[in-house]
C-alpha positions in Angstrom: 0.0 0.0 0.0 2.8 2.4 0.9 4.2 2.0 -2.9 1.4 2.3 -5.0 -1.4 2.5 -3.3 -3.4 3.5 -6.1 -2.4 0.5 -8.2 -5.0 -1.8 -8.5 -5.1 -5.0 -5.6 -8.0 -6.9 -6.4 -10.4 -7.9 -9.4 -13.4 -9.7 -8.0 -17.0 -10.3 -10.3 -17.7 -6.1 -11.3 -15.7 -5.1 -8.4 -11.8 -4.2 -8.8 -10.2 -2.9 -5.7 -6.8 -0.4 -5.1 -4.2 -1.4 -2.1 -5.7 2.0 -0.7 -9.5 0.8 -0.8 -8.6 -2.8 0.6 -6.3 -1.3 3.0 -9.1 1.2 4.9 -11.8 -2.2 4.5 -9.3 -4.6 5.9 -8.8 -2.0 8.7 -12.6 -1.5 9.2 -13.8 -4.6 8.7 -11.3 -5.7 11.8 -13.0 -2.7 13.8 -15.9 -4.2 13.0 -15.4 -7.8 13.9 -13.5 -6.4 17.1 -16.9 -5.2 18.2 -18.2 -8.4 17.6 -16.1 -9.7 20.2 -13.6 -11.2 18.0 -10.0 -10.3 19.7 -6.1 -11.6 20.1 -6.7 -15.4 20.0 -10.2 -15.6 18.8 -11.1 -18.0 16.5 -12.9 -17.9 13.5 -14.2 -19.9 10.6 -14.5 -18.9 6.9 -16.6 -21.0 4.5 -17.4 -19.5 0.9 -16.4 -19.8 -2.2 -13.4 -17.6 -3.8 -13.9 -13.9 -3.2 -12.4 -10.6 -2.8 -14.0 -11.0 0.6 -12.6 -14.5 1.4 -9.2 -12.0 0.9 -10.1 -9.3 3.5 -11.5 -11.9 5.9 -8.0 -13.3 5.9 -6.2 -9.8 6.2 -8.7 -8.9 9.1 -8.1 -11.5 10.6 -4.4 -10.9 11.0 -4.7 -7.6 11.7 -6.2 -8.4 15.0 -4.4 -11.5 16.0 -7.0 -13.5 15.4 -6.9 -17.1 14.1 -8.7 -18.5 10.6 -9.8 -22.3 10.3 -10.7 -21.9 6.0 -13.1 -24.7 6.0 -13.2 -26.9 2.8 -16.4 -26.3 1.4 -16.9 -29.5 -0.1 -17.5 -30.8 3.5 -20.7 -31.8 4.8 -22.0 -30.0 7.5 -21.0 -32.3 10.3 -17.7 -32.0 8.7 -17.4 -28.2 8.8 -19.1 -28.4 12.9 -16.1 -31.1 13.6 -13.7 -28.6 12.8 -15.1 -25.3 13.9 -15.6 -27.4 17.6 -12.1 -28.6 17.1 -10.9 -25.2 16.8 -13.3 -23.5 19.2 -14.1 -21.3 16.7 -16.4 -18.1 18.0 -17.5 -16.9 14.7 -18.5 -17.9 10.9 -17.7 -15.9 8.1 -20.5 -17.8 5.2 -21.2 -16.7 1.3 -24.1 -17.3 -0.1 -23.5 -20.4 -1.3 -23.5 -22.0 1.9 -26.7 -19.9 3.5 -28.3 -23.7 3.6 -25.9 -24.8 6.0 -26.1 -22.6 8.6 -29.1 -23.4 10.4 -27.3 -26.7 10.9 -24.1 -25.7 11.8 -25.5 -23.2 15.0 -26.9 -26.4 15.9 -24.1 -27.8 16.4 -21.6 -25.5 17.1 -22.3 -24.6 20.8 -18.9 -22.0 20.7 -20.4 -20.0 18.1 -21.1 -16.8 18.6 -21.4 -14.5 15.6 -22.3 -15.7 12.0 -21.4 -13.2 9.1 -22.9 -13.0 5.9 -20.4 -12.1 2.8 -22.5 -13.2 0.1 -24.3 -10.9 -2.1 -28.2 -11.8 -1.7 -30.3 -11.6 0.9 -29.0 -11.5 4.8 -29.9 -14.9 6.4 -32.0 -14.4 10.0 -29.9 -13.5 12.6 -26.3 -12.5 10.7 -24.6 -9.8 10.4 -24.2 -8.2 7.0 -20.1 -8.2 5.9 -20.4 -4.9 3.7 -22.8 -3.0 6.2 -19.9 -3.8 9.1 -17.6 -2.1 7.4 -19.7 1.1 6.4 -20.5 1.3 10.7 -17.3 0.8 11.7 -14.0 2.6 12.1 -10.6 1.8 11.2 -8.9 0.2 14.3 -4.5 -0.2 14.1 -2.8 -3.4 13.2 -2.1 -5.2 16.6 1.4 -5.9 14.4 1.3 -10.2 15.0 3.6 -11.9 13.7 6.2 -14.7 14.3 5.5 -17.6 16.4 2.3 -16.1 16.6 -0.8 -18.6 15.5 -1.9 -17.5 12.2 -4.6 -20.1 11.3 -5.6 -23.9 11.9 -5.7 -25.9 8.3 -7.4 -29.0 8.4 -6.2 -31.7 6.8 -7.5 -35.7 6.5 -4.4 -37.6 6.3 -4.4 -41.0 5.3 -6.8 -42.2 8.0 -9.4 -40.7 10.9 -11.1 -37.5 11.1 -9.5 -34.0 9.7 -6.2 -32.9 11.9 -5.9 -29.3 12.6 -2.4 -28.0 11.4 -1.8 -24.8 13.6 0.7 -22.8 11.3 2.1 -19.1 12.3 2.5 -16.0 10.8 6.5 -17.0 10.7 5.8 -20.0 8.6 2.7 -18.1 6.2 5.7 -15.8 5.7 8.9 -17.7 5.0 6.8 -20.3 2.8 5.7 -16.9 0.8 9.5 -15.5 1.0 11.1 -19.0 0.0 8.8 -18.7 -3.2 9.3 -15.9 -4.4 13.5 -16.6 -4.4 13.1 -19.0 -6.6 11.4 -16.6 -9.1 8.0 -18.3 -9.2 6.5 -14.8 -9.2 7.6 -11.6 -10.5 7.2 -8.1 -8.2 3.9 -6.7 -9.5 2.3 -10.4 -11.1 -1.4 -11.2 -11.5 -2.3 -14.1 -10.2 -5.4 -16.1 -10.4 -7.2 -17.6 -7.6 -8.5 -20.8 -9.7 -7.5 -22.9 -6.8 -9.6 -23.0 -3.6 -8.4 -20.1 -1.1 -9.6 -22.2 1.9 -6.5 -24.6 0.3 -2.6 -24.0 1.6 -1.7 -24.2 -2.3 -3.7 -20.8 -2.6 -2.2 -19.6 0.4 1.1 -19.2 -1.1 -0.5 -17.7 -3.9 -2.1 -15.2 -1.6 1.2 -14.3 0.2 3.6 -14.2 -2.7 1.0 -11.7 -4.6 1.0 -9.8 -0.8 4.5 -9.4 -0.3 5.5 -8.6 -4.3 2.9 -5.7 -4.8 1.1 -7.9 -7.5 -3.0 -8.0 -8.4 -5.1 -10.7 -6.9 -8.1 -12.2 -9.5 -10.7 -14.2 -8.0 -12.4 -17.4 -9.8 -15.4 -17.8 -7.6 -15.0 -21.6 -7.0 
C-alpha cells in the first residue's frame, strides 16, 4: 500500500479494488469484527467460495491476531461443525452459497457466537451483514502479529481418521511466501489467479507471494 497505493489490488465479479480501498476495509472490517467480540486469539471460521471478501476476511483477521480455520467447502456439515468445535471457533464468516448450512451448523456449534454474511443476496436471520460492518465501523490499528504467533488452523484428512488441525504461524505463512518468491516463481507486480480454492494451503502461497510482491489478486469464484 505504501508503494502504489493507487495500483490496483484486487479484481473480484464487477468489483476491482486499489491497495488503498482494501487497506481502509481490511482496517474497518477488523473494527468491525472487534466489536463483535472477535480479539487476540479468537477464532474464526471462513466457509465461501473464492472472493475478494474471502481475501479481506483473511487480512482482518491478521490484523487483529486472530486465528482462521478456512473450511473446505466440499464438506458436509457435520464436517465443517467437527472442525469449527475442534478449533473453538467463536465466529462464521458464510457466502451465499453456503446460507443452507447454517441453520445446521449453529446447531451444532455450541462456541459459536457470531455468524457473518459475505455473500451478495439476501441477509440470512440473525447474521450480520459483511459490507454493512464495514460502512459502521471505524478503522482500528494493526495489533502488528507476527512470528510464532498462530496465524490459522488448516485441516487436513491424512491418510486415516477424522480432519487434523495443522496450527501454522505467521512465521511459517511468511517464509513459505519469501522461500517462493526466491526462486522466481512470481515476478514483483504479477497477477495471479485464484483458480485454486483459497480455503487450500496451495492458494495460500499464492495469496502471500502476490502480498509481499505488490502484484493484483483475481478471483475465480470456485
Amino acid at each position: 500500500m505504501q508503494q502504489q497505493p493507487d495500483a490496483i489490488a484486487i479484481v473480484c465479479k464487477d468489483r476491482r479494488r486499489s491497495f488503498r480501498e482494501l487497506h481502509d476495509r481490511v482496517a474497518r472490517l477488523a473494527g468491525g469484527l472487534r466489536s463483535l467480540g472477535i480479539e487476540r486469539g479468537s477464532r474464526v471460521c471462513i466457509l465461501s467460495l473464492n472472493s475478494d471478501r474471502h481475501l479481506e476476511s483473511y487480512l482482518a483477521l491478521a490484523w487483529l491476531d486472530a486465528v482462521v480455520n478456512p473450511a473446505n467447502f466440499r464438506w458436509s456439515a457435520p464436517e465443517v461443525i467437527y472442525s469449527m468445535n475442534d478449533s473453538d471457533c467463536a465466529a462464521l464468516i458464510v457466502d451465499d452459497q453456503f446460507v443452507p448450512m447454517i441453520d445446521a451448523i449453529k446447531a451444532g456449534t455450541p462456541c459459536l457466537k457470531q455468524v457473518i454474511f459475505s455473500g451478495d443476496g439476501a441477509l440470512p436471520m440473525g447474521a450480520v451483514s459483511f459490507e454493512a460492518l464495514i460502512e459502521a465501523s471505524s478503522p482500528v490499528a494493526d495489533v502488528g502479529a507476527g512470528g510464532s504467533e498462530l496465524f490459522g488452523v488448516f485441516y487436513t484428512g491424512g491418510a486415516t481418521g477424522k480432519p487434523k488441525g495443522v496450527m501454522l504461524s505467521h512465521l511459517n505463512m511468511l517464509s513459505s511466501g519469501l522461500n517462493i518468491l526466491a526462486e522466481g516463481a512470481l515476478l514483483e507486480g504479477a497477477i495471479g489467479l485464484h483458480a485454486a480454492p483459497m480455503f487450500h494451503l496451495a492458494d495460500m502461497m499464492l495469496i502471500t507471494c502476490l502480498l509481499l510482491g505488490g502484484g493484483r489478486h483475481v478471483m475465480l469464484p470456485v
